[in-house]
DRENTOR-293886 format. One line per field, with one value per residue (C-alpha): residue in three letters; residue number from 1; x, y, z. Coordinates in nm, 3 decimals, decimal comma, padded with zeros to 5 digits, always signed. Each point is the difference from the previous one (the first is absolute). Layout:
<nodes>
aa	ALA_...
i	NUM_...
u	X_...
v	Y_...
w	Z_...
</nodes>
This chain:
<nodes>
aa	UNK_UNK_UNK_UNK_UNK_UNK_UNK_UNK_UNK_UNK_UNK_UNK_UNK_UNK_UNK_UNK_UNK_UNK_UNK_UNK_UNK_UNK_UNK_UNK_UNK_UNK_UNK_UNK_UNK_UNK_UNK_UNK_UNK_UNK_UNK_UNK_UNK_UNK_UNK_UNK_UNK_UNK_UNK_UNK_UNK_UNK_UNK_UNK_UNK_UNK_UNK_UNK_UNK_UNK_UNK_UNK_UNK_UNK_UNK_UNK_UNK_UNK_UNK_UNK_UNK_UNK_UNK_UNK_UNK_UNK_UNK_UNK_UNK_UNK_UNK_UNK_UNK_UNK_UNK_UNK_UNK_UNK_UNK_UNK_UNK_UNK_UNK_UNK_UNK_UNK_UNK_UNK_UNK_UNK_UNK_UNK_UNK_UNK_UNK_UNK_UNK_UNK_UNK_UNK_UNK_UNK_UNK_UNK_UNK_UNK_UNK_UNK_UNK_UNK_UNK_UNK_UNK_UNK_UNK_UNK_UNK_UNK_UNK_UNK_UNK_UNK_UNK_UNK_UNK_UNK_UNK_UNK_UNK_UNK_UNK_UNK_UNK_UNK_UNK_UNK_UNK_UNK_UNK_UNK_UNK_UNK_UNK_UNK_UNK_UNK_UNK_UNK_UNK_UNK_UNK_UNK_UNK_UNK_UNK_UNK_UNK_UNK_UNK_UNK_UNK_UNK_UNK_UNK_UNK_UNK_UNK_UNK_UNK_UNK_UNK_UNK_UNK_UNK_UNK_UNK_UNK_UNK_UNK_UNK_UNK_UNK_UNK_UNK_UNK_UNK_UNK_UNK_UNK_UNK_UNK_UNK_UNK_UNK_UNK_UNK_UNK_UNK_UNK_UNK_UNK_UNK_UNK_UNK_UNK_UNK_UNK_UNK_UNK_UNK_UNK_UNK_UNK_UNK_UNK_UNK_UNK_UNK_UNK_UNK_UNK_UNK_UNK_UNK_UNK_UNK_UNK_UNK_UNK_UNK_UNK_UNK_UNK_UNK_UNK_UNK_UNK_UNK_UNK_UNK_UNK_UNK_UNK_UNK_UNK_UNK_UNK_UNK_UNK_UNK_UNK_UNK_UNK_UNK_UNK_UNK_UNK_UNK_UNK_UNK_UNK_UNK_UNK_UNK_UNK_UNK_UNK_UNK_UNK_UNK_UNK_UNK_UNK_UNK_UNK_UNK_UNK_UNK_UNK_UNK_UNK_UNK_UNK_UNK_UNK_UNK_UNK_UNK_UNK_UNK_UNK_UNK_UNK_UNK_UNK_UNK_UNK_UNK_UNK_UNK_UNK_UNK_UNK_UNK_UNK_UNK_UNK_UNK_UNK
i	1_2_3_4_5_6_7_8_9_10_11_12_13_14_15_16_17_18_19_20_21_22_23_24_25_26_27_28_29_30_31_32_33_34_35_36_37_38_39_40_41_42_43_44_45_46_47_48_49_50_51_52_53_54_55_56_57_58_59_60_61_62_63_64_65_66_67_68_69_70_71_72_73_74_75_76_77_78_79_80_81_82_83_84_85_86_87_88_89_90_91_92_93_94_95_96_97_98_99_100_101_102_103_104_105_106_107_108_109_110_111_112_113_114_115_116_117_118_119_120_121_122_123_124_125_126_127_128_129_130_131_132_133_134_135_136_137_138_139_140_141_142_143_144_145_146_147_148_149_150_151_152_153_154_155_156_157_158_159_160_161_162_163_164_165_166_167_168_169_170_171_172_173_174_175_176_177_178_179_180_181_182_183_184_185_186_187_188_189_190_191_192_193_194_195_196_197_198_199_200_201_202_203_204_205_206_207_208_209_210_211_212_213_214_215_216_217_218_219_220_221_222_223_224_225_226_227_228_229_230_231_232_233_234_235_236_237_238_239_240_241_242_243_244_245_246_247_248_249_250_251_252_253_254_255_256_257_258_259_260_261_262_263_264_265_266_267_268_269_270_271_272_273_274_275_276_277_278_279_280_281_282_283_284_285_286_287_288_289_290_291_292_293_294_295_296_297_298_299_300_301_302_303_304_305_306_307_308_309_310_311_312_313
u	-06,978_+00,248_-00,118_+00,371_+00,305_-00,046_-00,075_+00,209_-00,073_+00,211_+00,340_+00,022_+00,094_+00,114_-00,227_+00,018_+00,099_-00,177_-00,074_+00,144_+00,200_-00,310_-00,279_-00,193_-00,132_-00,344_+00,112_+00,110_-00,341_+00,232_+00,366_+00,092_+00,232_+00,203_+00,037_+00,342_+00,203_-00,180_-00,261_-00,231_-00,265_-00,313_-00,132_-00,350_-00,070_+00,098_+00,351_+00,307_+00,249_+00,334_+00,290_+00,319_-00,149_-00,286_+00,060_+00,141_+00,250_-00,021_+00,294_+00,185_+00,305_+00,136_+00,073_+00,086_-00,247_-00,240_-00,323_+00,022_-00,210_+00,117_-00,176_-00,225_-00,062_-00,092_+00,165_-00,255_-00,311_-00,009_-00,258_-00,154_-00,320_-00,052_-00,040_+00,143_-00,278_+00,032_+00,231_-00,010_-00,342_-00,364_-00,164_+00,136_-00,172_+00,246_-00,195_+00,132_+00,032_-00,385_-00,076_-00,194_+00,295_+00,038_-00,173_-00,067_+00,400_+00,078_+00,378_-00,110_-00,084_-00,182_-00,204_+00,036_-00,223_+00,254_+00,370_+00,264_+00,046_-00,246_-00,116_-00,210_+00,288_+00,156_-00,308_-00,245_-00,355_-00,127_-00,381_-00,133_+00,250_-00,059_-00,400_+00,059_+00,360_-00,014_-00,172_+00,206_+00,365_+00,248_+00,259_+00,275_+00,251_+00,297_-00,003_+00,304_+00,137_-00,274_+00,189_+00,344_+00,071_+00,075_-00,132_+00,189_+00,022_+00,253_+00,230_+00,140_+00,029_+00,305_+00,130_+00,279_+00,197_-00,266_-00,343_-00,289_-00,293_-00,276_+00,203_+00,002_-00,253_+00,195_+00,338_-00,208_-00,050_+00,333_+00,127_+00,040_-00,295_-00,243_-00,236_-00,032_-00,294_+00,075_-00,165_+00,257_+00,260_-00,200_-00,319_-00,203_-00,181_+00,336_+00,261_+00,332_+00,139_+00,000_+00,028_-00,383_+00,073_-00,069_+00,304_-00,062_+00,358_+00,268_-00,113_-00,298_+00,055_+00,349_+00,098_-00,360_+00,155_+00,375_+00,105_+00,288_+00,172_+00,201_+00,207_+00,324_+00,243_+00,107_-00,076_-00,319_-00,105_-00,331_-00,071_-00,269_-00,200_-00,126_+00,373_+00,097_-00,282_-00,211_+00,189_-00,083_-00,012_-00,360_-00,109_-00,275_+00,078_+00,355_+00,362_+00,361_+00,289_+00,291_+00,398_+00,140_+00,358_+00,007_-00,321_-00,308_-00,412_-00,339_-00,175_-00,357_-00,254_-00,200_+00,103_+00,027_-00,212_+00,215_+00,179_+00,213_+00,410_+00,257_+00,337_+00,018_+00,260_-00,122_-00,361_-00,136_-00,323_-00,107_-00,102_+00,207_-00,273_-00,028_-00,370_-00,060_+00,190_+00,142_-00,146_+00,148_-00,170_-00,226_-00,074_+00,193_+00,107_+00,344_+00,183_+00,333_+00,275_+00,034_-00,364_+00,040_+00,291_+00,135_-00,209_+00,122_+00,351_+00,169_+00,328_+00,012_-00,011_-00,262_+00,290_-00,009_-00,368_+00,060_+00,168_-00,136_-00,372_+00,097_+00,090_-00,376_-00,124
v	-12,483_-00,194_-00,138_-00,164_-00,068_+00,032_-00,315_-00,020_-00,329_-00,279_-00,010_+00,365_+00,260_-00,141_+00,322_+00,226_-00,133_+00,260_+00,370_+00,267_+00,090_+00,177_-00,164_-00,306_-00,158_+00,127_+00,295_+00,003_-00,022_-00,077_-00,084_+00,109_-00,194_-00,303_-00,236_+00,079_+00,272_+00,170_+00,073_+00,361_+00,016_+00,186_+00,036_+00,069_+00,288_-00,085_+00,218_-00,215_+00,027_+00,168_+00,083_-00,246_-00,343_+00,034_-00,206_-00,371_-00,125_-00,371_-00,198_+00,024_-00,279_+00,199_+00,286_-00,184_+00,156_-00,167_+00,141_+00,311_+00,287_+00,372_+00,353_+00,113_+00,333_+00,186_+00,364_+00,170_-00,224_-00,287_-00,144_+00,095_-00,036_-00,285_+00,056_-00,269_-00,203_+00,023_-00,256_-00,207_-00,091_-00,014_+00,249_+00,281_+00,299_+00,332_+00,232_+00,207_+00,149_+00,035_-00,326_-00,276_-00,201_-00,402_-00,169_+00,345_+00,067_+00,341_-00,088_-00,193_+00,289_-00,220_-00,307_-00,286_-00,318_-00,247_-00,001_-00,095_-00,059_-00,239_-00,134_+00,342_+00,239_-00,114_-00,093_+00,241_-00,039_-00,362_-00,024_+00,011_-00,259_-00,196_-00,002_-00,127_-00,130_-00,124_+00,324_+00,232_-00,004_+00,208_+00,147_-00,123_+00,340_+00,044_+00,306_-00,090_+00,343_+00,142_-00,084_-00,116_+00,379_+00,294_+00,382_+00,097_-00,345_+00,152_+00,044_-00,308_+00,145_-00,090_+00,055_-00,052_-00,163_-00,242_-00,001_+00,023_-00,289_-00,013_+00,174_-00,355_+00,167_+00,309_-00,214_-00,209_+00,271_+00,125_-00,355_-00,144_-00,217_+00,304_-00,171_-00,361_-00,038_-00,105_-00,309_-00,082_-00,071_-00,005_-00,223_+00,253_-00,258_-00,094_+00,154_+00,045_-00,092_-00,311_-00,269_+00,127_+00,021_+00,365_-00,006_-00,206_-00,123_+00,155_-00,307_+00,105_+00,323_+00,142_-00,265_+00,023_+00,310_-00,026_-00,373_+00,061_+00,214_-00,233_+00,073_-00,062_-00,008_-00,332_+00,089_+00,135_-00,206_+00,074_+00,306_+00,051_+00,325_+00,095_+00,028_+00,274_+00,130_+00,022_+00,096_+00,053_+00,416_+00,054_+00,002_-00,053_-00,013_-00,132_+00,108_-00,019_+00,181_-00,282_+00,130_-00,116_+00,078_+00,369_+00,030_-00,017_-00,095_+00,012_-00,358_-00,008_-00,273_+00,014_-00,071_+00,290_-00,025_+00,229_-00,298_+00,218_-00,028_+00,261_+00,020_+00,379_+00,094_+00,348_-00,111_+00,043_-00,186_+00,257_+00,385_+00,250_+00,010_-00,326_+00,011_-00,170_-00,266_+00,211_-00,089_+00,130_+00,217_-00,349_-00,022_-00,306_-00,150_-00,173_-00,213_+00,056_-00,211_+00,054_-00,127_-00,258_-00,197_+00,182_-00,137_-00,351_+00,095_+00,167_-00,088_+00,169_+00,295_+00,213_+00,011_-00,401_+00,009_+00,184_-00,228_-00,285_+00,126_+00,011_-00,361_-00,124_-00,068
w	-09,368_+00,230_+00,285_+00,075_-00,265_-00,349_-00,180_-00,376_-00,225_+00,072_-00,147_-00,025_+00,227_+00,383_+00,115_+00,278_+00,360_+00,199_-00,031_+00,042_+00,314_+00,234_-00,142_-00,025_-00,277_+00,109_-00,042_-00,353_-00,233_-00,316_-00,092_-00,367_-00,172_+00,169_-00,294_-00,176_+00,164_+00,297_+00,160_+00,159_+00,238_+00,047_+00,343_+00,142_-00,175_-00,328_+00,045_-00,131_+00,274_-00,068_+00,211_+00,117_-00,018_-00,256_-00,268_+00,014_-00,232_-00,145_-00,013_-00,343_-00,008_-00,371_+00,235_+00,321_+00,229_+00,259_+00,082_+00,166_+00,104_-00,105_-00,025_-00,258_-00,070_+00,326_-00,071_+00,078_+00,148_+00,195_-00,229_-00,361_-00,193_-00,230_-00,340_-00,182_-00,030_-00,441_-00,027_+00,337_+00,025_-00,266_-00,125_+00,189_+00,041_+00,072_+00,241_+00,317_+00,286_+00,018_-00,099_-00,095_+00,175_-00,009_+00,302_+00,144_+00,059_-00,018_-00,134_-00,292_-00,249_-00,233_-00,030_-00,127_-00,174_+00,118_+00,239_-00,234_-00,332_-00,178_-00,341_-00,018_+00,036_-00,352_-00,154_+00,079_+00,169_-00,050_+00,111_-00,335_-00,073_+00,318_-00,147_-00,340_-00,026_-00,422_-00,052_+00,189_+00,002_+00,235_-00,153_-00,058_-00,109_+00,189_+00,245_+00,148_+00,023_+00,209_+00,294_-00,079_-00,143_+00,231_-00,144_-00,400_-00,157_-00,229_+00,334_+00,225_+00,344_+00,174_+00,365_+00,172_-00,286_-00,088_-00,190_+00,253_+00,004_-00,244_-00,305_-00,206_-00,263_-00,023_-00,051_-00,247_-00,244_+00,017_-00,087_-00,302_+00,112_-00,011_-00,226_+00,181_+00,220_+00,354_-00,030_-00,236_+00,300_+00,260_+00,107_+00,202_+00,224_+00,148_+00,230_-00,147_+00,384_+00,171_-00,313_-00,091_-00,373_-00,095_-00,195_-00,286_-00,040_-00,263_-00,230_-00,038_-00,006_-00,084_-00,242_-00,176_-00,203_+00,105_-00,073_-00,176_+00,252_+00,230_+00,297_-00,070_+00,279_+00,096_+00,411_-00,035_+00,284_+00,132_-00,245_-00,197_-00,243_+00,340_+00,197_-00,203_-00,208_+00,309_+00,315_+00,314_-00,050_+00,182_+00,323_+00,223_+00,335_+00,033_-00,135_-00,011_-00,073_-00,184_-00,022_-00,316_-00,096_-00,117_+00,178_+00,133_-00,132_+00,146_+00,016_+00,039_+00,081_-00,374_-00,367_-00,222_-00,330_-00,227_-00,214_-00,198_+00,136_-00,101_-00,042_-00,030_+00,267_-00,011_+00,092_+00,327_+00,086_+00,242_-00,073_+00,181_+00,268_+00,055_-00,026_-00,366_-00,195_-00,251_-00,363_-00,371_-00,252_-00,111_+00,366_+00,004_+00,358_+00,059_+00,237_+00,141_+00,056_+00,382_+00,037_-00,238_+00,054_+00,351_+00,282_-00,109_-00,135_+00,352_-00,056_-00,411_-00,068_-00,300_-00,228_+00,063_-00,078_-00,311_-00,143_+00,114_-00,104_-00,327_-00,051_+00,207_-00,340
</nodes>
């Protein structure tokens, strides 16, 4: 529980500069979030706030935006019940309205072992292990998708023109990456943001299988597998609409985790609805051009990118 600003690990997140506007920090019992993209709040009760002003937005420099504070949620209550304690804190306990609630809060619909997530949420209860370490081991099997999935895992919700947050296992399996572990890109004890190293590197990753596929344009400049294979098609809390020439393509503030480019003119990434990413009769994901190549690329144009795609490699 706060007791004044959050505290995040030095050389991570720059935090939360106060709360939000109406309250004091004894007044909000937790803050949810705050390291990468934004932040929530949950106030005396346990309620998360919602309404103009609720949720505050990190700085992201890739989408030119300074920290700012903007609504969340709100349409109908000024405040809602917690409940997402299974993949932001340890060994969450789903309950209700009636309770047992965390700390006695009536908002927090659940309890919880311990705030945030620890060694414990990935690799399960660890007393006996704690007792007789050599004897015992924790395990060590990815679960991963627990929490970065949303509902069908054979459907990538999308919104607004972009994949929402925690759909990377969902994009996974409709990549052609479906059977690589996560671990085999990323180190899960580090953050992907802020230089921490959860990235492994495309040496030591891409170019483990791929080493014979080279980029071959001559001004490739700063690219890499990620600039194109992984683009910024997800988001969290921030986004941006970018005006290429022919038109226009959503830009969001998270990499996309599909892989798989296509060239298909016909294609649309998108269904109809707008609510999935739109998959073929294997269930296979694909990327198109305008989030590929047109956020960078203003001044072209997709027929431009259509050609130009085809040369990459």
């Amino acid at each position: 529980m706060t007791d004044g600003p959050p505290i995040y690990p030095e050389g991570t997140s720059p935090g939360v500069p106060e709360p939000p506007q109406g309250f004091d920090w004894a007044q909000i019992s937790y803050v949810i979030g705050g390291y990468g993209w934004k932040a929530r709040f949950i106030d005396e009760e346990g309620y998360i706030l919602t309404g103009e002003g609720r949720q505050y937005n990190l700085a992201n420099p890739e989408l030119s935006s300074k920290p700012h504070w903007v609504a969340y949620d709100g349409k109908e209550h000024s405040r809602k019940p917690y409940v997402c304690g299974s993949c932001h804190t340890t060994g969450w306990q789903q309950t209700g309205a009636d309770g047992p609630h965390q700390n006695g809060l009536p908002g927090i619909h659940g309890t919880w072992q311990e705030p945030g997530v620890t060694c414990e949420a990935c690799h399960g209860p660890s007393a006996d292990h704690a007792a007789a370490p050599s004897q015992v081991l924790p395990t060590t099997a990815e679960n991963c998708g627990g929490c970065h999935s949303r509902g069908d895992v054979t459907q990538i919700d999308a919104k607004n023109g972009l994949i929402r947050h925690h759909e990377q296992y969902e994009a996974l399996l409709a990549s052609p990456h479906q059977t690589l572990a996560c671990g085999t890109c990323h180190d899960p004890h580090q953050s992907t943001k802020y230089q921490q190293g959860g990235f492994k590197g495309t040496d030591k990753t891409c170019e483990t299988c791929h080493a014979d596929v080279a980029i071959k344009l001559p001004d490739k400049k700063d690219a890499d597998c990620q600039s194109c294979h992984m683009p910024n098609a997800v988001t969290s809390a921030l986004s941006k609409t970018i005006a290429y020439d022919g038109g226009e393509v959503r830009m969001g503030d998270i990499r996309a985790h599909i892989h798989r480019i296509t060239l298909d003119p016909d294609w649309r990434m998108f269904t109809d609805d707008g609510k999935f990413v739109r998959v073929d009769s294997q269930k296979r994901a694909y990327l198109t051009l305008d989030y590929v190549c047109m956020s960078c690329h203003t001044d072209k144009s997709i027929e431009w990118a259509r050609e130009a795609a085809a040369r990459v490699h």
